[in-house]
SEBADREN-121803 format. One record per residue (C-alpha): residue number from 1; residue in one letter; chain; x, y, z. Coordinates in nm, 3 decimals. Layout:
REM SEBADREN-121803
+-----+------+-------+---------+---------+---------+
|  nr | rest | kette |      px |      py |      pz |
+-----+------+-------+---------+---------+---------+
| NUM |    A |     A |       X |       Y |       Z |
...
+-----+------+-------+---------+---------+---------+
END
This chain:
REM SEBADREN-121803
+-----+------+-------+---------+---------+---------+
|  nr | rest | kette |      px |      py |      pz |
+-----+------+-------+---------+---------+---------+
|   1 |    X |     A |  -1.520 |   2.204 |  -2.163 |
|   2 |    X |     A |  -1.450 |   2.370 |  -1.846 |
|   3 |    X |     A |  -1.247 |   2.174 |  -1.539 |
|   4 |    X |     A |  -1.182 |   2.268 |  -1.219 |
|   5 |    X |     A |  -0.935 |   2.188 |  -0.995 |
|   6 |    X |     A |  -1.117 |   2.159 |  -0.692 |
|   7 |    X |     A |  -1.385 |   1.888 |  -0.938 |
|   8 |    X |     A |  -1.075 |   1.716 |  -1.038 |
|   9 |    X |     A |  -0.951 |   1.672 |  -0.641 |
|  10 |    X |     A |  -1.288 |   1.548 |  -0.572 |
|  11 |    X |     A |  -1.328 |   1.300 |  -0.867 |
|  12 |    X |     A |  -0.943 |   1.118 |  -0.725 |
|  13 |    X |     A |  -1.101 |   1.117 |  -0.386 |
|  14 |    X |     A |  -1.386 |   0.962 |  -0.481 |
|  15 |    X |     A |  -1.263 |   0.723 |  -0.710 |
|  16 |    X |     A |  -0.959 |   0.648 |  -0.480 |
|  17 |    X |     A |  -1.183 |   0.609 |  -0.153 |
|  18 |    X |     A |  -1.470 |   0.409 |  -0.371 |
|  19 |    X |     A |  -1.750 |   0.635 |  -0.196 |
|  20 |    X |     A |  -1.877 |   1.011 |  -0.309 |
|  21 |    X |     A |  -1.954 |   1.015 |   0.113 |
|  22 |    X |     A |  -1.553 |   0.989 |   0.157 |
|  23 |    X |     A |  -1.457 |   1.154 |  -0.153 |
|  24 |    X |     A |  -1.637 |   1.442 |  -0.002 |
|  25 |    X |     A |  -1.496 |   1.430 |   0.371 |
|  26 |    X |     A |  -1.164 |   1.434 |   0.224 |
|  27 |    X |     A |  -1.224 |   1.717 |  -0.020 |
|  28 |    X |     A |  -1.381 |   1.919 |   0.288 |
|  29 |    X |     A |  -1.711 |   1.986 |   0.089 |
|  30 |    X |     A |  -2.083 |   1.876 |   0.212 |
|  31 |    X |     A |  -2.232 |   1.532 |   0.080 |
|  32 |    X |     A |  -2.488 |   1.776 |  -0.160 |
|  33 |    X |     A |  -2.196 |   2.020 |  -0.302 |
|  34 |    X |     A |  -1.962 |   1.728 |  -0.430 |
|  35 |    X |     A |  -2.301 |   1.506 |  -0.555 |
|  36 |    X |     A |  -2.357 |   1.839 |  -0.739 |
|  37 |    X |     A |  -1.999 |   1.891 |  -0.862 |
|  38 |    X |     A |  -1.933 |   1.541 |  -0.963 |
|  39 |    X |     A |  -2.290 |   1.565 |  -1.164 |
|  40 |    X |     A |  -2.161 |   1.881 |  -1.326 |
|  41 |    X |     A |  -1.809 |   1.784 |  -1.436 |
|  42 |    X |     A |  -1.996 |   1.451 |  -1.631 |
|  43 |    X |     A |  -2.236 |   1.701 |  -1.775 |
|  44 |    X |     A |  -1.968 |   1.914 |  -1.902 |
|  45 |    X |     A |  -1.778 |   1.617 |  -2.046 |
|  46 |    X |     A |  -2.094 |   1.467 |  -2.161 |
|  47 |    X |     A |  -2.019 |   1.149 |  -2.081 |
|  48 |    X |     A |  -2.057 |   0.923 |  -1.732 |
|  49 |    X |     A |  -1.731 |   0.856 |  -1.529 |
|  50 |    X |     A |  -1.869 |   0.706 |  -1.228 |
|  51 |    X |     A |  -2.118 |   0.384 |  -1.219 |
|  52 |    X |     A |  -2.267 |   0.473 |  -0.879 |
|  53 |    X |     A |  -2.412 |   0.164 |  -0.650 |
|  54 |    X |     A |  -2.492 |   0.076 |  -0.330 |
|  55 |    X |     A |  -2.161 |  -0.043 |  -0.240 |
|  56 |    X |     A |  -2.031 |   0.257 |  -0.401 |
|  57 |    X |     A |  -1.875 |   0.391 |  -0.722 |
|  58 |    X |     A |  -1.654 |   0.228 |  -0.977 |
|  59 |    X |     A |  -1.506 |   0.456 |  -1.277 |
|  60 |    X |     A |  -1.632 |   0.388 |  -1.630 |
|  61 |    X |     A |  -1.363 |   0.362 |  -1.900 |
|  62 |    X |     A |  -1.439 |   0.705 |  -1.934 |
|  63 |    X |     A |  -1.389 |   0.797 |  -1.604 |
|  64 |    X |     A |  -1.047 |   0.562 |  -1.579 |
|  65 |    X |     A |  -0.905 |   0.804 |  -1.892 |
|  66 |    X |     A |  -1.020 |   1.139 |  -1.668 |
|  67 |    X |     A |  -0.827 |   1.009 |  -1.360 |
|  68 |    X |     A |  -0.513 |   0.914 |  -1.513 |
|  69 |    X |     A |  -0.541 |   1.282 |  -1.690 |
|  70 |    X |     A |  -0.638 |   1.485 |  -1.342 |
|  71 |    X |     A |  -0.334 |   1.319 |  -1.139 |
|  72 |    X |     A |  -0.063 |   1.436 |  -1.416 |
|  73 |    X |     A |  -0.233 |   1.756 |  -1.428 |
|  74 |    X |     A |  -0.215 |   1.819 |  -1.077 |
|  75 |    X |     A |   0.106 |   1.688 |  -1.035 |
|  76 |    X |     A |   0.161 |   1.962 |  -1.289 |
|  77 |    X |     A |   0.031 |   2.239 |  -1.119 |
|  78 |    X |     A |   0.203 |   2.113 |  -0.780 |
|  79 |    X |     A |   0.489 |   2.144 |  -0.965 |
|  80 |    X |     A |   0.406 |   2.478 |  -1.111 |
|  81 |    X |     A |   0.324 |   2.634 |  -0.721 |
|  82 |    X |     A |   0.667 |   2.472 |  -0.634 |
|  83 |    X |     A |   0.838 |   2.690 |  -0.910 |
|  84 |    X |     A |   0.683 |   3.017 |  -0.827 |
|  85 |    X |     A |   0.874 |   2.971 |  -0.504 |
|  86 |    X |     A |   0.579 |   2.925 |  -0.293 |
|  87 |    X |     A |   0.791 |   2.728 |  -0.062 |
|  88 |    X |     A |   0.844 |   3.060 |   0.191 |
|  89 |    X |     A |   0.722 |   2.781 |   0.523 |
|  90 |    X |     A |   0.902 |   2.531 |   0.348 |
|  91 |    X |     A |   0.778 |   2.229 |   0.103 |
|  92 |    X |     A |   0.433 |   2.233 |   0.036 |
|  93 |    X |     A |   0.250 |   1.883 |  -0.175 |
|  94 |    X |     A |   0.086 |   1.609 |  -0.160 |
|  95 |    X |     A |   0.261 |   1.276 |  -0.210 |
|  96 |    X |     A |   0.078 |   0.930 |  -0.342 |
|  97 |    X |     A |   0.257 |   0.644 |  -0.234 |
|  98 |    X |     A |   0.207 |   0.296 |  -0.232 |
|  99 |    X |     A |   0.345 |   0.034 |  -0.070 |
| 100 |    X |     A |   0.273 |  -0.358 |   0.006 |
| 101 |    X |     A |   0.129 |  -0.452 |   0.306 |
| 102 |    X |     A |   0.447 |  -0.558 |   0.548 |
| 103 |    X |     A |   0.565 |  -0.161 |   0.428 |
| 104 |    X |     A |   0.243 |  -0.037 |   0.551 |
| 105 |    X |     A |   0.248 |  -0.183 |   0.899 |
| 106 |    X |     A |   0.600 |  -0.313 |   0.998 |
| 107 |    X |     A |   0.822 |  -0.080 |   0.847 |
| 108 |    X |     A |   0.694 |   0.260 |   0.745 |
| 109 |    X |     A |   0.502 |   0.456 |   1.029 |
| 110 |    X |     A |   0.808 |   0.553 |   1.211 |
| 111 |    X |     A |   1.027 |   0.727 |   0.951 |
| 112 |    X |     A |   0.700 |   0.836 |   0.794 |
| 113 |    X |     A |   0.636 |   0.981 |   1.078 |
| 114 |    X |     A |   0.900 |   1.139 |   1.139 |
| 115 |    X |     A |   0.902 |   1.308 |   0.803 |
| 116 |    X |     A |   0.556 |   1.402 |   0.834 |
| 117 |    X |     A |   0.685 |   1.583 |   1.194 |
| 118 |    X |     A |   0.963 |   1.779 |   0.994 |
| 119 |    X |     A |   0.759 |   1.857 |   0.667 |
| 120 |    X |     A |   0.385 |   1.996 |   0.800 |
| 121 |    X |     A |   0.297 |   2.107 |   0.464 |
| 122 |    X |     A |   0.302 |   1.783 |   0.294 |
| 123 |    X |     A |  -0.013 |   1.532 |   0.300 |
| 124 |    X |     A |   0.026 |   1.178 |   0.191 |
| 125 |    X |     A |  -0.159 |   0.985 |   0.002 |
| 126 |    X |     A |  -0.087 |   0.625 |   0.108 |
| 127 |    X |     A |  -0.265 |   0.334 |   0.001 |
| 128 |    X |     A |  -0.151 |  -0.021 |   0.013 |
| 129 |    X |     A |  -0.173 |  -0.262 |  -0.289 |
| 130 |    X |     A |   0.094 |  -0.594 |  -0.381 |
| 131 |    X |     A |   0.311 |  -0.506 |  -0.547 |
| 132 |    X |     A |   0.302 |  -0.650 |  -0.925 |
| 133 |    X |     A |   0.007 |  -0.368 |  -0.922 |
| 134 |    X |     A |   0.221 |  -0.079 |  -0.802 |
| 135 |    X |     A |   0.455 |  -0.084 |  -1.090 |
| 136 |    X |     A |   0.177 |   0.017 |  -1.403 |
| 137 |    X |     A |   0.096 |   0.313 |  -1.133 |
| 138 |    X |     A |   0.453 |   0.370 |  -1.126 |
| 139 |    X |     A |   0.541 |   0.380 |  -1.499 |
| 140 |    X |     A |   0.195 |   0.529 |  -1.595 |
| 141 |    X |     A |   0.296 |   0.820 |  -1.373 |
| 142 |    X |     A |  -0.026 |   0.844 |  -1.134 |
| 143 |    X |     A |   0.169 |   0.740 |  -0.846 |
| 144 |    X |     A |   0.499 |   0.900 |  -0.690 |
| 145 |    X |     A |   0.650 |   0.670 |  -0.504 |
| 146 |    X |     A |   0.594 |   0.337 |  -0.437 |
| 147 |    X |     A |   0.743 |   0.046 |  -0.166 |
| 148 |    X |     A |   0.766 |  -0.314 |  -0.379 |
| 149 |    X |     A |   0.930 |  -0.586 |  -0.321 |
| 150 |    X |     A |   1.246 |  -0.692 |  -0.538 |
| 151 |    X |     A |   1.082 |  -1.005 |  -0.635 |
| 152 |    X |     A |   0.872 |  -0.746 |  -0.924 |
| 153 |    X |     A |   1.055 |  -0.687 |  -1.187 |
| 154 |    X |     A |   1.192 |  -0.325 |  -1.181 |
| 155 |    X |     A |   1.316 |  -0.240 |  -1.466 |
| 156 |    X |     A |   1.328 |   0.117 |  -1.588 |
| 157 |    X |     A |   1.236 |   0.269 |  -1.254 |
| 158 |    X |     A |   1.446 |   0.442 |  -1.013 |
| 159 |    X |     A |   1.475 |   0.216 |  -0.751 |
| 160 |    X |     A |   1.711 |   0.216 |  -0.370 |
| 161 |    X |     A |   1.649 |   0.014 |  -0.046 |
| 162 |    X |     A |   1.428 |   0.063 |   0.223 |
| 163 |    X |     A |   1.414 |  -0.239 |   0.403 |
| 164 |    X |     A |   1.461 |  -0.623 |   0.470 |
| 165 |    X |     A |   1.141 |  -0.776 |   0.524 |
| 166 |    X |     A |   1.222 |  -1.174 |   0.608 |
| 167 |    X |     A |   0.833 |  -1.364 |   0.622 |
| 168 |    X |     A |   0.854 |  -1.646 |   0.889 |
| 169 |    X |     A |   0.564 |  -1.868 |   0.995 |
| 170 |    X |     A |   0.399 |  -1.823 |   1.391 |
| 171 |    X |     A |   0.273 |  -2.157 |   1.511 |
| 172 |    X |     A |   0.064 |  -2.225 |   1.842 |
| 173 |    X |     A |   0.283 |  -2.412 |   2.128 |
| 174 |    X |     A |   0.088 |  -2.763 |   2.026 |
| 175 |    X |     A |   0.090 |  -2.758 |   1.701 |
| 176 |    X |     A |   0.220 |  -3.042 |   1.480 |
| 177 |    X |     A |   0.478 |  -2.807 |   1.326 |
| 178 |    X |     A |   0.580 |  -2.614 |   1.653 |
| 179 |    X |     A |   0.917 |  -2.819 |   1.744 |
| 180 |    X |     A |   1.032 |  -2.750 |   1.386 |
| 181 |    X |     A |   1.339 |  -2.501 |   1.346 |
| 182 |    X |     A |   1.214 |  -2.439 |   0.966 |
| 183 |    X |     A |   0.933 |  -2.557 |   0.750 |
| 184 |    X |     A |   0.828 |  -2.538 |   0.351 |
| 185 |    X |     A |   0.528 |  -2.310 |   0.268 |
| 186 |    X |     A |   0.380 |  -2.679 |   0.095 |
| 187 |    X |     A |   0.450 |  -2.866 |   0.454 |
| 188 |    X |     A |   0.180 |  -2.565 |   0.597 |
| 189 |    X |     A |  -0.074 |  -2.575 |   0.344 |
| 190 |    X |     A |  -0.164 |  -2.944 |   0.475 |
| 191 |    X |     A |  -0.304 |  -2.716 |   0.836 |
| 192 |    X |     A |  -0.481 |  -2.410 |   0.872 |
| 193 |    X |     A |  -0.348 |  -2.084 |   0.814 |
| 194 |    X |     A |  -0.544 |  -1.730 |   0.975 |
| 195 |    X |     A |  -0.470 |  -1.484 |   0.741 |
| 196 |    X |     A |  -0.516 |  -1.121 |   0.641 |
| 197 |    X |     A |  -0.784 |  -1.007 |   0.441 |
| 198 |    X |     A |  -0.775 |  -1.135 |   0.027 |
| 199 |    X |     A |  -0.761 |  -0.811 |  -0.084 |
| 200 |    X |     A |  -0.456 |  -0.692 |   0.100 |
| 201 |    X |     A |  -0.114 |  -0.685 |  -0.042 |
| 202 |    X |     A |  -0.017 |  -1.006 |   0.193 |
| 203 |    X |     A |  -0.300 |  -1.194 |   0.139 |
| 204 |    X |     A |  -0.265 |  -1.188 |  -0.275 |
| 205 |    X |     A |   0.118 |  -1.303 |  -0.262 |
| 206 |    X |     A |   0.083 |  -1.562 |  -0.045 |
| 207 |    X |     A |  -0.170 |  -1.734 |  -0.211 |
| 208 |    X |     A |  -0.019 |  -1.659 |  -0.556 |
| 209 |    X |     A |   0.274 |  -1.858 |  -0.424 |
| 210 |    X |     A |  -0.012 |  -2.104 |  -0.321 |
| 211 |    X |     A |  -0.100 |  -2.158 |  -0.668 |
| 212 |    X |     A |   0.208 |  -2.154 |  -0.818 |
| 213 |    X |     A |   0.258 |  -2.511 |  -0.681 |
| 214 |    X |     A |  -0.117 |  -2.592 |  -0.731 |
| 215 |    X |     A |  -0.211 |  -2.551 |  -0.411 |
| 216 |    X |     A |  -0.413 |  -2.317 |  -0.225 |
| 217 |    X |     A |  -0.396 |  -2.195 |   0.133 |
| 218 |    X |     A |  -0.706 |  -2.310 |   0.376 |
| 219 |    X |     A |  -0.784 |  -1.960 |   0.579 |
| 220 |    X |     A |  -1.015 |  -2.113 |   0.869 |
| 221 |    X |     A |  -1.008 |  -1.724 |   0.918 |
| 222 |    X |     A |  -0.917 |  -1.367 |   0.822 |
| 223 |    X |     A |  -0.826 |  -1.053 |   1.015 |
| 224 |    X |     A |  -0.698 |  -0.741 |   1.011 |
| 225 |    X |     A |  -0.324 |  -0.667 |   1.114 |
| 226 |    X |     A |  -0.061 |  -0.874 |   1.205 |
| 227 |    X |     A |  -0.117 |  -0.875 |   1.573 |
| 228 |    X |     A |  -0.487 |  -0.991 |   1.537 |
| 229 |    X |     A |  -0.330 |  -1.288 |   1.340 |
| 230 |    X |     A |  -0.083 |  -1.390 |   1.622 |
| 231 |    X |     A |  -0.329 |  -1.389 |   1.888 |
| 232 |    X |     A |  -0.558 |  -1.628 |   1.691 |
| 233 |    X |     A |  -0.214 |  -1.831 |   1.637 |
| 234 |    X |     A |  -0.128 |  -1.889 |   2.038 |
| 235 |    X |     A |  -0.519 |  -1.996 |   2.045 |
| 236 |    X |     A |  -0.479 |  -2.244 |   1.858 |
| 237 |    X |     A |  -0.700 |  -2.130 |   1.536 |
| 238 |    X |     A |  -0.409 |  -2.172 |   1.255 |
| 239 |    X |     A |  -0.106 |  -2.093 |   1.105 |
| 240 |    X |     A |   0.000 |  -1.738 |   1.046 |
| 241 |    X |     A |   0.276 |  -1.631 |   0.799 |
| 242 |    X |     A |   0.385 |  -1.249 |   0.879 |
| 243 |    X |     A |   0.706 |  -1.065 |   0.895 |
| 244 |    X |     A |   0.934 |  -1.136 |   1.166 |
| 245 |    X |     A |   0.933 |  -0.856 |   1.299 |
| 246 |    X |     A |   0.571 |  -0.897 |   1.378 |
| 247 |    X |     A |   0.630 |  -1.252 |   1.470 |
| 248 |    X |     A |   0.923 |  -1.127 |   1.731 |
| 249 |    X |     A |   0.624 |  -0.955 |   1.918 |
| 250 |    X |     A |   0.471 |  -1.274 |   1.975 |
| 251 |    X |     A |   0.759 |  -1.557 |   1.971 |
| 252 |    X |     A |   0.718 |  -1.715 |   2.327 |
| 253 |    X |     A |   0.421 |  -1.529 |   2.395 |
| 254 |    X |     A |   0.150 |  -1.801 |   2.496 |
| 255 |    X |     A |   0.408 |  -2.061 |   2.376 |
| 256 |    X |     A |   0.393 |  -1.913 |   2.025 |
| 257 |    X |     A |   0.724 |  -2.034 |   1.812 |
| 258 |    X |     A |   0.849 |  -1.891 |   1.511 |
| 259 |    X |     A |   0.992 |  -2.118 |   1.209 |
| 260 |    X |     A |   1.211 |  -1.968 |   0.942 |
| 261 |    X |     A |   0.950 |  -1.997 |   0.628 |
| 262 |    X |     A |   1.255 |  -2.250 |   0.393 |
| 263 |    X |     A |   1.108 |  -2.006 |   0.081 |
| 264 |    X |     A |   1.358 |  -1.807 |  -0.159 |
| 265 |    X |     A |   1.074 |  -1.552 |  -0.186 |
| 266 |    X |     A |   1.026 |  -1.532 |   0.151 |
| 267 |    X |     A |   1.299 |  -1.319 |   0.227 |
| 268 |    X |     A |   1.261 |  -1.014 |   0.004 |
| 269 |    X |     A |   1.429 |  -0.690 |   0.008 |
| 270 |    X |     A |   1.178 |  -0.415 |  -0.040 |
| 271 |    X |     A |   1.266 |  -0.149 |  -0.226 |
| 272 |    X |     A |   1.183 |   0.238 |  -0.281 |
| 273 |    X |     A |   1.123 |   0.311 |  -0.636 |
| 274 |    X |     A |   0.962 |   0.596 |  -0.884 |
| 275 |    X |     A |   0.928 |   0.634 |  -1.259 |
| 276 |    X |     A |   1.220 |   0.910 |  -1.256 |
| 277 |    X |     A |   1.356 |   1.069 |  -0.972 |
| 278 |    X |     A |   1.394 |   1.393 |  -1.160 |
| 279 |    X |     A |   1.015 |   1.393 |  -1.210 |
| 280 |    X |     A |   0.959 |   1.415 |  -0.868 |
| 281 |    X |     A |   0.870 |   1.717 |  -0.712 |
| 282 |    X |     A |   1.153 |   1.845 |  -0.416 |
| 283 |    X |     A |   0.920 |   1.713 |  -0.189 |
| 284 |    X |     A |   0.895 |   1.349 |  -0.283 |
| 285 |    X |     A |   1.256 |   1.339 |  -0.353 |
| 286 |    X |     A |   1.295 |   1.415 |  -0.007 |
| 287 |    X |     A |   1.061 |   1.145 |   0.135 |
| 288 |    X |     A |   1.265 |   0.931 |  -0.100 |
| 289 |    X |     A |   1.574 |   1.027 |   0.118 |
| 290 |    X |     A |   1.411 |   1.038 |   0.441 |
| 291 |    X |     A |   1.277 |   0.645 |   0.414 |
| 292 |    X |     A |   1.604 |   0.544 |   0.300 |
| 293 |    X |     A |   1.784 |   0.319 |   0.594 |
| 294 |    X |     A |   1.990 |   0.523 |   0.854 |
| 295 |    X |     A |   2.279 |   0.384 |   1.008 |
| 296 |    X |     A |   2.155 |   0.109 |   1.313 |
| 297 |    X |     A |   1.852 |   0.061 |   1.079 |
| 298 |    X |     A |   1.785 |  -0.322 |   1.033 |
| 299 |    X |     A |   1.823 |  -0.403 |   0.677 |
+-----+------+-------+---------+---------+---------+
END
């Protein structure tokens, strides 16, 4: 049984973009060299990992055990390289975080950023999900840092702040709930909401908290980003529920108002967290430090 390392990048990039086309852009290789490479590391294991489709691939239990296997090991060897010293232009990695989806847009691309700007040899791997799914990455080890909110429960982890993220609800300048100062999530799921797409972070908690009280919220439509929502909102189209510091954007724009969302779980402290923090390499410790709030942050 023979791996290779450059197989095993190609296998997470395949499996974690859900398409051997992207798997292969990001690994730098041509469409007919990864095909080939993927086709010879099942071969060698004798055994499929990828169930390939026209929508793209999904990993076979098979294929699930392999990628758990190939991030630890090249966390491993990251590790090992970072050991030998081979630090000389300073840190060198590549980082998989996750984070929720008010993380992703609202709060993360500056520092990020910024960090990126001061650290060239680091790549990272970001990829939003909610957050009761980040912790098994977490605490299974094949992610380095994730973004959650404190509403998961995070025991065991190494956790610090990163930021306040208050969710308040945008209404349209003639809507029935516009003159309102604050409003229950219940009160909004009698109207139309435009949300974000299920499968983002935002979308799942919010109508998880939907069905919690046996509800569920109407979406007359979905869109991507926060901004796309609000402009549907002054239109007229719906409700939207967002962080408010998206909703600031927009509050008086078009006659848009923002009510306080009357929700305990609407105002959530997200949080910074790994399995260990002396697991991490140097270089994720230091993204840990670097997303950490700096005095005149908002918290």
């Amino acid at each position: 049984m023979h791996f290779d390392l450059t197989d095993l990048r190609l296998f997470l990039h395949t499996t974690d973009s859900g398409s051997i086309t992207a798997g292969a852009a990001r690994s730098h290789l041509a469409l007919a060299s990864a095909s080939a490479r993927l086709r010879g590391l099942e071969a060698s294991l004798g055994t499929a990992l990828l169930t390939r489709g026209r929508r793209g691939v999904q990993l076979t239990a098979a294929g699930h055990a392999l990628a758990y296997h190939a991030r630890s090991l090249l966390r491993h060897v990251d590790r090992m390289q970072e050991d030998l010293g081979d630090y000389a232009s300073g840190f060198k990695g590549r980082i998989r975080l996750l984070c929720n989806t008010a993380a992703a847009t609202e709060h993360l691309p500056e520092p990020l950023g910024t960090f990126l700007r001061a650290h060239p040899n680091i790549d990272i791997d970001l990829q939003e999900q909610p957050s009761h799914r980040i912790l098994p990455e977490l605490r299974e080890g094949t992610a380095d840092v994730g973004i959650v909110s404190d509403a998961v429960d995070l025991s065991g982890l190494y956790i610090t702040p990163f930021r306040r993220d208050r969710l308040v609800l945008l209404a349209s300048r003639g809507h029935a709930l516009a003159r309102r100062a604050r409003v229950r999530y219940s009160e909004t799921l009698d109207y139309d909401h435009v949300g974000l797409p299920v499968f983002t972070a935002l979308g799942v908690y919010l109508d998880d908290q939907a069905a919690r009280i046996g509800r569920s919220l109407r979406a007359r439509v979905r869109v991507q980003g926060f901004d796309a929502v609000a402009r549907l909102v002054i239109q007229g189209t719906g409700l939207g529920i967002m962080p408010e510091s998206a909703a600031r954007r927009w509050s008086g724009r078009g006659g848009a108002r923002l009510l306080i969302l009357d929700e305990t779980w609407a105002d959530r402290q997200l949080m910074l967290c790994a399995r260990t923090l002396e697991a991490l390499p140097n270089y994720a410790r230091a993204l840990i430090q670097a997303l950490q709030p700096q005095a005149g942050d908002p918290t």
